[in-house]
Structures are given as C-alpha cells and as structure tokens.
C-alpha positions in Angstrom: 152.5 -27.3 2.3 155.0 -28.1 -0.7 155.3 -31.2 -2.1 159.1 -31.4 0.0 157.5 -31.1 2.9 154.6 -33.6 2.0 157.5 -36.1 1.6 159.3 -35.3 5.3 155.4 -35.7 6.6 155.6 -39.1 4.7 158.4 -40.5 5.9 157.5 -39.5 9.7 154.2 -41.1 9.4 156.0 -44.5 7.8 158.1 -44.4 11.3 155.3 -43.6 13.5 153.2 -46.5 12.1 156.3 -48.7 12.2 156.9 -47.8 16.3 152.8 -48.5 16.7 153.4 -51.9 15.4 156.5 -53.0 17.0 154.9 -51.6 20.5 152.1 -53.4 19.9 153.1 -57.1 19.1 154.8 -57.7 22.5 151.5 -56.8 24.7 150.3 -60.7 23.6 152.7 -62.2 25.7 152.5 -60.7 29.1 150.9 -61.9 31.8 147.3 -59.9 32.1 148.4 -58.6 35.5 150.2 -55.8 36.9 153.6 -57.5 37.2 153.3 -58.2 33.5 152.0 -54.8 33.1 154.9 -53.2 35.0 157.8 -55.6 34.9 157.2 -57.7 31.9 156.9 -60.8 33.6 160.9 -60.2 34.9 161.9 -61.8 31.2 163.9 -58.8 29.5 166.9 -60.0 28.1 170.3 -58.3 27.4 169.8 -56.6 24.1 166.4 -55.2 24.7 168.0 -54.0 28.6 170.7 -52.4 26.5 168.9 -50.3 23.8 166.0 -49.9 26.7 168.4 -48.1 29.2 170.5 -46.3 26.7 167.6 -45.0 24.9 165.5 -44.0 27.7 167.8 -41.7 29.0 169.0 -40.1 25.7 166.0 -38.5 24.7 164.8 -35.5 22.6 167.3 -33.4 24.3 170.0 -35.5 22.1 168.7 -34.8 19.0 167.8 -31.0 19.9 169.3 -29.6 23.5 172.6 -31.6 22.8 173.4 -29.6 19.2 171.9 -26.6 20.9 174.1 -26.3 23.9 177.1 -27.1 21.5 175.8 -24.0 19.6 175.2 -21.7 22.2 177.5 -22.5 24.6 180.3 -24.4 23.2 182.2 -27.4 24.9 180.2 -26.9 27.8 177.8 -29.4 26.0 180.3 -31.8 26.8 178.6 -32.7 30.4 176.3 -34.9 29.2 179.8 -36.9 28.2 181.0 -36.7 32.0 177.6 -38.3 33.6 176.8 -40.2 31.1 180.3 -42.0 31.2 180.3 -41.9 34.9 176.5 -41.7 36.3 175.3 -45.2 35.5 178.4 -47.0 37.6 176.8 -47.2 40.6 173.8 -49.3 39.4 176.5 -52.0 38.9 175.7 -52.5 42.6 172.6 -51.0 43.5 171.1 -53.0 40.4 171.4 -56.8 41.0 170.6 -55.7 45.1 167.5 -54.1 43.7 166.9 -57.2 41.7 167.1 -59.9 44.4 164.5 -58.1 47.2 162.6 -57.4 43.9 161.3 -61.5 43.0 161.6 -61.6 47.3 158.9 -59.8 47.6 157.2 -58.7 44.0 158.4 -55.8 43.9 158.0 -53.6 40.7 158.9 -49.8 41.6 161.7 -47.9 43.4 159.5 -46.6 46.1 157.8 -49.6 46.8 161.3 -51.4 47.7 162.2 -48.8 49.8 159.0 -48.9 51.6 159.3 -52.4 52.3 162.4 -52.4 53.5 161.2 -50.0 56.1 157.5 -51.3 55.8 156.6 -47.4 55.3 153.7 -46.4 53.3 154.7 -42.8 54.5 158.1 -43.3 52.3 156.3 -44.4 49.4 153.6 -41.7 49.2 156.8 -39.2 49.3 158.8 -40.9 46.9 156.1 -41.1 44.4 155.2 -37.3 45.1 158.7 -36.5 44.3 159.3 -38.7 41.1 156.0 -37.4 39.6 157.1 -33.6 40.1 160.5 -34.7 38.2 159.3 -36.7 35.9 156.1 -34.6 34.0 158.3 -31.7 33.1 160.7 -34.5 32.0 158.1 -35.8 30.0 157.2 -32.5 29.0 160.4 -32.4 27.4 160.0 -35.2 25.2 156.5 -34.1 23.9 158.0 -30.3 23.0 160.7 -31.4 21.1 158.5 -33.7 19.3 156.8 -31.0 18.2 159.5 -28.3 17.3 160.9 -31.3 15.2 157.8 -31.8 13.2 157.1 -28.1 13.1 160.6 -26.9 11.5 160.4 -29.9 9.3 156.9 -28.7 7.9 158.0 -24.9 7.6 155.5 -24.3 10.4 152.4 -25.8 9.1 152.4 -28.2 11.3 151.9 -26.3 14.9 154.1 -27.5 17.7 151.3 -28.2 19.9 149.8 -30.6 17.0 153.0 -32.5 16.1 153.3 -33.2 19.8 149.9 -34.4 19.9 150.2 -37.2 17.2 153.3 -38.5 17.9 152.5 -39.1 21.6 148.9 -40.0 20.6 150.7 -42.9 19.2 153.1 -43.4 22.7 150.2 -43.9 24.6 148.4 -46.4 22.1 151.4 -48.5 22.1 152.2 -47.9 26.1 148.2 -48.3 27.1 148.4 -52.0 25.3 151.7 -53.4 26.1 153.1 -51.7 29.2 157.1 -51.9 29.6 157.5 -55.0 26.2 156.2 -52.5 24.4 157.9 -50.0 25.9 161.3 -52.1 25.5 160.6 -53.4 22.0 160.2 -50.2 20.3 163.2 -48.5 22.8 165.4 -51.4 20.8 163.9 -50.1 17.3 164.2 -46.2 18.2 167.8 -47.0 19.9 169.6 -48.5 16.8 167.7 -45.7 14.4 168.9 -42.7 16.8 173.1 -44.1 16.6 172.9 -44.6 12.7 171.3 -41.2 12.0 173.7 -39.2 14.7 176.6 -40.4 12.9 175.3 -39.8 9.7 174.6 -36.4 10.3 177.3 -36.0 12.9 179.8 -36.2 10.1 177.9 -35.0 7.2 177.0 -31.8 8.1 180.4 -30.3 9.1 181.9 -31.4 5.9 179.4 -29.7 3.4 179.4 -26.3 5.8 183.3 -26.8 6.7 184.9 -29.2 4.8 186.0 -31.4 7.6 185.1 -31.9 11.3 188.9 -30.9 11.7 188.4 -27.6 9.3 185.3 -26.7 11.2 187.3 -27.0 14.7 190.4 -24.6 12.9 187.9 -22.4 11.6 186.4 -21.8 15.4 189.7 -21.5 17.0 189.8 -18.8 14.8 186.0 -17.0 14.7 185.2 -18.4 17.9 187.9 -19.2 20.4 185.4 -18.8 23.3 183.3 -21.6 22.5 186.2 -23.9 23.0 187.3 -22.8 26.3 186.6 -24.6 29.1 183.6 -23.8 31.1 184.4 -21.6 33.7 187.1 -19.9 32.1 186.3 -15.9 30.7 188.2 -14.5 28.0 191.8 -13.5 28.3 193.1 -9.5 30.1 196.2 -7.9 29.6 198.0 -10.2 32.9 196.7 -13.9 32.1 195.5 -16.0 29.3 191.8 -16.6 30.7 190.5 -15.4 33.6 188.3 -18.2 36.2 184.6 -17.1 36.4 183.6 -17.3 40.1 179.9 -16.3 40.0 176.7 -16.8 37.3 175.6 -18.9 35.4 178.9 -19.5 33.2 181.0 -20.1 36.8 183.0 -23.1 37.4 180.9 -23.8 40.7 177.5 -23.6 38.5 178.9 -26.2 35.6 180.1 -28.8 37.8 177.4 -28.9 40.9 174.9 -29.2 37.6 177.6 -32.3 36.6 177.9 -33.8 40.1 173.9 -33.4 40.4 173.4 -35.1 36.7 175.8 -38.2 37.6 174.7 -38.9 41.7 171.0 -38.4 40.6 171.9 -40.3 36.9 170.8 -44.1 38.1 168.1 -42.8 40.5 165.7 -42.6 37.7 162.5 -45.0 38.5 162.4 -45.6 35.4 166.2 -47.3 35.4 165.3 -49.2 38.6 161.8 -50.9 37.0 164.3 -52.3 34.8 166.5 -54.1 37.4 162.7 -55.5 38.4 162.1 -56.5 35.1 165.7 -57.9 33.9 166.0 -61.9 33.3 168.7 -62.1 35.6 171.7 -60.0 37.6 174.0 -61.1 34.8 171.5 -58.8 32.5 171.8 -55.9 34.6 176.1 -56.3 35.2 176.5 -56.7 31.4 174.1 -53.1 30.2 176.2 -51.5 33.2 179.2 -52.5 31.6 178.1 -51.8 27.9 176.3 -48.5 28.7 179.1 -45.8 28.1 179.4 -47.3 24.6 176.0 -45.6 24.0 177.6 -42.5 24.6 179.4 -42.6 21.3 176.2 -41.7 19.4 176.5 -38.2 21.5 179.6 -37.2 19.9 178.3 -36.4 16.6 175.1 -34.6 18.4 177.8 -32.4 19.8 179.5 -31.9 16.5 176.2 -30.5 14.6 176.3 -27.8 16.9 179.5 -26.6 16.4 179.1 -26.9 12.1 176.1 -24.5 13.3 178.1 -21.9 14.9 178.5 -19.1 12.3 175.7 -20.1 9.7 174.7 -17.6 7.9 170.8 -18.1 8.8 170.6 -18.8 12.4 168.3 -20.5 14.1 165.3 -18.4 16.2 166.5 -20.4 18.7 169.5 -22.4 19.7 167.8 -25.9 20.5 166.5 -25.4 16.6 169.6 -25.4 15.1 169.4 -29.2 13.7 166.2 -29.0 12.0 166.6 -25.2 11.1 170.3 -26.5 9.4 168.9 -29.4 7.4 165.8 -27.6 6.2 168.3 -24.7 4.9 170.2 -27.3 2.9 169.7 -28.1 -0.2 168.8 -32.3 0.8 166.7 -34.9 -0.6 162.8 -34.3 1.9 163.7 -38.0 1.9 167.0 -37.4 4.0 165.2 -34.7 6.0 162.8 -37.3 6.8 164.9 -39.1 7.5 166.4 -37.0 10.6 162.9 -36.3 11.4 162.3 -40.0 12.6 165.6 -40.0 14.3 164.3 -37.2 16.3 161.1 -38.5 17.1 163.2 -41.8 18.1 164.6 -39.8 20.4 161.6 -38.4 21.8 159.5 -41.4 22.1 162.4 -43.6 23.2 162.3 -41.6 26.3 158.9 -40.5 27.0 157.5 -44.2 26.5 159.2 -45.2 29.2 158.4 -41.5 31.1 154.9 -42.2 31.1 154.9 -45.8 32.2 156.6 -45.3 35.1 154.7 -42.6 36.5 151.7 -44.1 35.6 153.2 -47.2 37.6 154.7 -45.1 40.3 151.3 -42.9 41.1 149.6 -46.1 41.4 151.8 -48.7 42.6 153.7 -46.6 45.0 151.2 -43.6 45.7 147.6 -45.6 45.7 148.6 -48.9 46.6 151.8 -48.9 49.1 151.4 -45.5 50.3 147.2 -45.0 51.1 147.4 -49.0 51.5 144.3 -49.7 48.8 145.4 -53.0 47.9 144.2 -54.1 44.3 143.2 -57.3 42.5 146.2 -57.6 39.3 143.4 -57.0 37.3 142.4 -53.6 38.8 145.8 -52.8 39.2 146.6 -53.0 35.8 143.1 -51.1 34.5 144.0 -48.3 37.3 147.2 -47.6 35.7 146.1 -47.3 32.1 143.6 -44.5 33.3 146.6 -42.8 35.2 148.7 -42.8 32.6 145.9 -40.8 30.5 145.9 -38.5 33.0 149.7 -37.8 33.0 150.0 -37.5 29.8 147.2 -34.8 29.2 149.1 -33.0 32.5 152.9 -33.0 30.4 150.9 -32.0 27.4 149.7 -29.1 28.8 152.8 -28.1 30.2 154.9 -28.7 27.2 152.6 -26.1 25.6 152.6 -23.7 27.8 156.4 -23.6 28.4 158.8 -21.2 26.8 162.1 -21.6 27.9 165.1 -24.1 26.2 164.8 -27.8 26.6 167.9 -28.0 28.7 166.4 -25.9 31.7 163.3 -28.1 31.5 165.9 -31.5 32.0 167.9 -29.8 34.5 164.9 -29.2 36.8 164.0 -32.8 37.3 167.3 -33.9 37.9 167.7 -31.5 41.8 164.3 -33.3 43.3 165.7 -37.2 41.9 169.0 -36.4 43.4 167.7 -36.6 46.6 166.8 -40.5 46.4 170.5 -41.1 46.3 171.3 -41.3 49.9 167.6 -43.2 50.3 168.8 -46.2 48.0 172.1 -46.5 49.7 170.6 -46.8 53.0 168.0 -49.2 51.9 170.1 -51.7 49.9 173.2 -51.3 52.5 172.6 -49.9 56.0 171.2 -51.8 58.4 171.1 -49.0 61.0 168.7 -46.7 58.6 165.3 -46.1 60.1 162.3 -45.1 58.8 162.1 -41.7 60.6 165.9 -41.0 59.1 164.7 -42.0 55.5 161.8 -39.5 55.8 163.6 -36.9 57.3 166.5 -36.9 54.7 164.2 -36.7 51.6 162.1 -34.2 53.1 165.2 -32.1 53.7 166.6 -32.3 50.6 163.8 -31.6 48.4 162.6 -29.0 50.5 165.7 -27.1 50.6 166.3 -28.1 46.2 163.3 -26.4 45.9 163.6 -23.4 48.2 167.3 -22.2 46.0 165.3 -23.2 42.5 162.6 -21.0 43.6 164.4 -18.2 45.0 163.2 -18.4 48.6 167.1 -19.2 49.3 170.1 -18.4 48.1 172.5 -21.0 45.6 175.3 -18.9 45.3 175.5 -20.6 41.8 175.6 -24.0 43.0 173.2 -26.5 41.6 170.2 -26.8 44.2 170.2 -30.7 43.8 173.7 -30.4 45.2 172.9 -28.3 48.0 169.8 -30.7 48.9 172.1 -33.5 49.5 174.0 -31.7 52.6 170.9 -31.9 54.8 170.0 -34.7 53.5 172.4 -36.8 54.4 172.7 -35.2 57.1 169.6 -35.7 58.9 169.4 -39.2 57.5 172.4 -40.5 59.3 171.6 -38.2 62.4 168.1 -39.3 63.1 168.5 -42.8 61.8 171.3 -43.0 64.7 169.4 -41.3 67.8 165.6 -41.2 66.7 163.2 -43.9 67.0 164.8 -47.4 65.7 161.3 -48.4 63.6 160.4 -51.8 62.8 162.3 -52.7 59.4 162.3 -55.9 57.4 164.7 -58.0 59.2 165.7 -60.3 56.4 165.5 -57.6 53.9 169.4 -56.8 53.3 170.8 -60.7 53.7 168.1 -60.8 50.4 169.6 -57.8 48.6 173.1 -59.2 49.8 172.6 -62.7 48.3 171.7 -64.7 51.2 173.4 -62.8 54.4 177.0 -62.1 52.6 178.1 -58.4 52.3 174.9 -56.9 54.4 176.4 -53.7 55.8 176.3 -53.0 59.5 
C-alpha cells in the first residue's frame, strides 16, 4: 500500500473514530430500560428527527447505486427524486396517529401498535417475520458498499469483506451502547457530512472531466442521447421519434410499478415509525415531514457524478464503482479522496445504524415479546436485544459477502415485502371496521403473492411484485374484515390515535 493510500486509510479511521465517539456519549442519558433502549426516552428533538430520517433512508446506495444508475442507465436514476419528494407525505398523518397510541400504551415498534390495536400476537409475529426478511438484505446493502468504498480507495488491498467488517464493527459498538441516541446523534453528524461532500463532488467532477455540468449535459445529447431519454421510451425508427417500450426490464410498466412500489412502501419502514415513538412531540414529526424533500437536494449532485462518468476513458468494472473508480483515477489530494471516503461510509452507517436497531428491536419486541407473549423485565428486554442485534448483524454480513449482483437490485427487493404494510397501517390508525382476521389475511396475501412473481413461481408481466401484492391485499383485507369474524379490537384505540374521539374513521 502507497503512501496515498495510507493517507485515504487515515482519514477514514479519523471519521470512524469520530462516529464511535459521538454514538457513544448519548448512551449516558437514557433510561437503562428498553423504552430508553428503543425510543430514547420519547425526547428526540427536531434537528436530530431531521438528519435521523433523512439520513437513514439515503444510505450507501446514494453515494454508490445513485451515480451508478445515472451511469448505466441514465435519467432513469431520477426515481429516487419522484419517491423521495413524494413517499414521506403520508407520514404527515400516519405519524402524529402513530405517536398518540404510542405514550397510550408504550408502544415502541410498528408491529407492536398494530397488534394492539387488534390485540393480535399473531399480527406481530407476521409483521416482524416480514420486516426482518426486508430489512437484512437492506442491511446487507449498507455493509457491501462499505466495503467496495474502502476497497477501491485502497487499490484493493483492503478486501471488501474486511472493510465491511471494520466499519460495521464500529456500528454495532456504538448501537450495542446507546441504542437509537446513538443512533440519532451520529445520523445528525453523518447527515450534514454526506450534503457538504455530494455537492462538492457533485459539481466538481463534471467541471474538471466536462467543463461545466451544462457542457457535460451538451456533450451527452450528443455521444449519448439515450441516456437522457425518458424511461420507457427506445430509440427512434424511420416513422416516430422514440418508440414506447412495452415489455422488460427497460418498459414503462417496469419503471413506474418499481416508483409506485418505492413511494406507497417509502414511510412503512419500521425504522421511520420508531421515530414517531420516539419524537418529543407531534409538532416534531409535522415539521421533518415538511422539511424532508429538502434532503433531497443532496441527491442531485449524486445523480450528476454519474453522468460526468459516462464516457470516461477508464471505466469502472462495475457501474455502482464509478465514484470511487473516478476519484482514484484523478489526479486529487489522498486527503480529498479521503475525504469522499468518509462521506461514503456516512452514508453507509447513517443507514445501517438505524437498520440494525430496529430489527434487533423488532425480532424481540414484536417477534419474542408481543407475538410468542414472553413478557420481559426492561432490564432483560434491553440485554435480549443487544444479543439479537449480534446475531443480525453476523446474518447481513454473511450475505453482503456472498452477494454478487448491483446494489440497486439488493434495495429494490426489500421494498415489494414492506409495501405490503401499507394497507395494514391505514386500517389500524383509521378503520374502525378492520378485524384481525382481515389484517392477517391481507399481509399474508400480499407477501405471498410479492414473493411468488420475485421468485418466478408467477408471472409479473414486468410489473413490480410489490405492486401486484397490494391487489389481494387489499382486497382480502376489506373483504374479510367486512363478512369474517368481527374480533375483539381495542375499543378506545382510534379516539387515541384521533386525539381524543375527533376524526376516528367509521
């Protein structure tokens, strides 16, 4: 390893010892119990709910998949835009509901509300089943583009599998002693690093390669007009100017089922529900609705290193490299490079932090606890979780590893099976005519029938399987909850999420 490299190695163990510290300060301050553990006490302001939503979601596959799609496959990248702008809305009003039943009853997880509403263990056992399926390879995610980041930054000295290892060796120190503060506390840190680096980048890079981000668009229309055209349009015949793509993966129906998947199943994250739990109030959660599309803007940049990519003269081995592959190509400062190399890992952390946590939280809370009914002293609670979260990590490890494919893929297969919790959440926080027995029926469904058409054992016809879930989904949770057996629901339950009886639906 060359003394450059030494320096990028540096610089990423100065960040990495920075994000131990600032995740390990808050874990003094909790409570020493579960609800501490989980929610942080319900005390998490609006700045650290800001940078703690925005930068759980936007996650290694900014810094990497982003620039990568935008290389590959042009202003199709521009999805993540659409449901990013557009998928968090609805926690405007599922949020604050979520909030109220949550210090009702101390609740601290998604599953665990709906299975109070419906006092179903059997919903919570499902629910947590489901979140863990999505949420390893999600996590997975995180912990392989950690380590292509620290790998093309060393010139491959530093394996993948290694690089992975250490940075989420640290993740689970800080997690393990601080739960969601620590969590939220370095999200805020890791959040501000990730917007100041994108932009830097963003506009650096296609002035040195182009000249100009408006050069570098001229220059495309020209080498590359493809790129630019919107998804779902093929290249002009002799009778039209483009031509609509009706089948494959390139087809208009494939592009926007994967969008209408991304935004319905956008706010269904557990992870984004522990934090109406945890918020200080409902005015928190209102306000980081409201300011969330502002973290978009740090994506626009992302999107622009991928097009100053397109046509380098050394391309990347592959497209979700392009970033790293770009800068160590250059001829920068290993400080700068180092630089980038903690914004990546900002990104990467930022998300799987929070990952991990919840589905430590979830397997416990919502699997162990609510669903088999093993209630726990706070104390146990909170030891039992720590051990869990161990365990997942070493599972996403392995699979991050093992996998092979782009980082994309891996993101879009989490989102069909979280999709499905949609129509749940609705029917919890709003319908007072949802049973249990419709709730179970309509989840089942769904992901059943998402993971039939991912699997192959049905047919998609190029249609996201998340998308085609929903239809019996809904389906058979309006149709049984209607003419099945009524249950025995919480009565008071929706005049709570309501605000004291106003607004319950009927």
């Amino acid at each position: 390893m060359n003394s450059a490299e030494l320096s990028v190695l540096a610089v990423s163990g100065a960040y990495l010892a920075l994000c131990l510290v600032v995740g390990l300060l808050p874990g003094r301050r909790s409570s020493d119990s579960a609800e501490g553990y989980v929610a942080g006490d319900r005390a998490l302001g609006g700045v650290v709910m800001y940078f703690i939503t925005g930068a759980t979601i936007f996650s290694a596959f900014a810094f990497l998949g982003m620039p990568g799609w935008a290389y590959a496959r042009g202003v199709a990248a521009c999805y993540v835009l659409g449901y990013g702008a557009l998928g968090f809305l609805p926690f405007y009003f599922l949020g604050p509901r979520a909030a109220r039943v949550g210090r009702r009853y101390g609740l601290v997880t998604q599953a665990e509300m709906v299975a109070r509403r419906f006092r179903s263990p059997r919903i919570a056992l499902l629910m947590a089943a489901i979140t863990v399926y999505a949420l390893v390879p999600y996590l997975a995610l995180q912990m392989k583009g950690a380590g292509v980041v620290l790998s093309a930054t060393t010139g491959g000295h530093l394996s993948e599998a290694l690089g992975s290892a250490v940075v989420y060796l640290v993740v689970l120190i800080y997690v393990l002693r601080s739960g969601v503060l620590g969590v939220g506390w370095t999200n805020t840190l890791q959040g501000i690093l990730m917007m100041i680096l994108a932009w830097v980048f963003g506009l650096y890079l296609p002035r040195v390669l182009h000249g100009g981000v408006g050069a570098m668009f001229d220059e495309l229309a020209r080498s590359h007009p493809d790129l630019l055209r919107a998804p779902g349009l093929g290249p002009a015949d002799e009778s039209t100017p483009y031509r609509i793509v009706r089948s494959g993966a390139g087809s208009w129906a494939s592009y926007s089922s994967g969008l209408w998947v991304s935004i319905i199943g956008f706010c269904c994250w557990p992870q984004l529900f522990m934090r109406a739990f945890s918020a200080r109030d409902e005015r928190v959660i209102r306000r980081t609705v409201v300011l969330y599309p502002t973290f978009q803007i740090f994506l626009v940049p992302l999107i622009l290193i991928g097009f100053a990519g397109i046509g380098y003269d050394h391309p990347p081995l592959r497209s979700d490299q392009v970033l790293p592959h770009m800068l160590m190509q250059l001829d920068l400062a290993p400080v700068v490079v180092g630089l980038f190399c903690a914004g990546a890992l900002a990104a990467s952390m930022s998300s799987g932090d929070a990952i991990l946590h919840t589905a430590a939280s979830v397997l416990v809370r919502d699997g162990y606890v609510t669903g088999l009914e093993r209630p726990l002293a706070p104390k146990r609670e909170r030891s039992l979780i720590r051990l869990v979260i161990v365990a997942v990590a070493a599972g996403a490890y392995a699979l991050a590893v093992s996998y092979r494919g782009d980082l994309v893929s891996l993101l879009l297969l989490a989102y069909g099976p979280i999709a499905q919790f949609m129509p749940a959440l609705i029917a919890t926080l709003y319908w007072r005519r949802a049973t249990e027995a419709g709730v179970l029926a309509g989840l089942l469904a769904g992901t059943v029938t998402s993971l039939a058409i991912k699997t192959g054992l049905l047919p998609g016809h190029g249609i996201h399987e998340g998308l085609w879930g929903l239809a019996p989904n809904v389906l058979l949770l309006v149709a049984v909850s209607l003419f099945g057996p009524r249950g025995n629901p919480l009565p008071e339950f929706l005049e709570t999420a309501a605000g004291g009886g106003k607004g319950a639906a009927g």
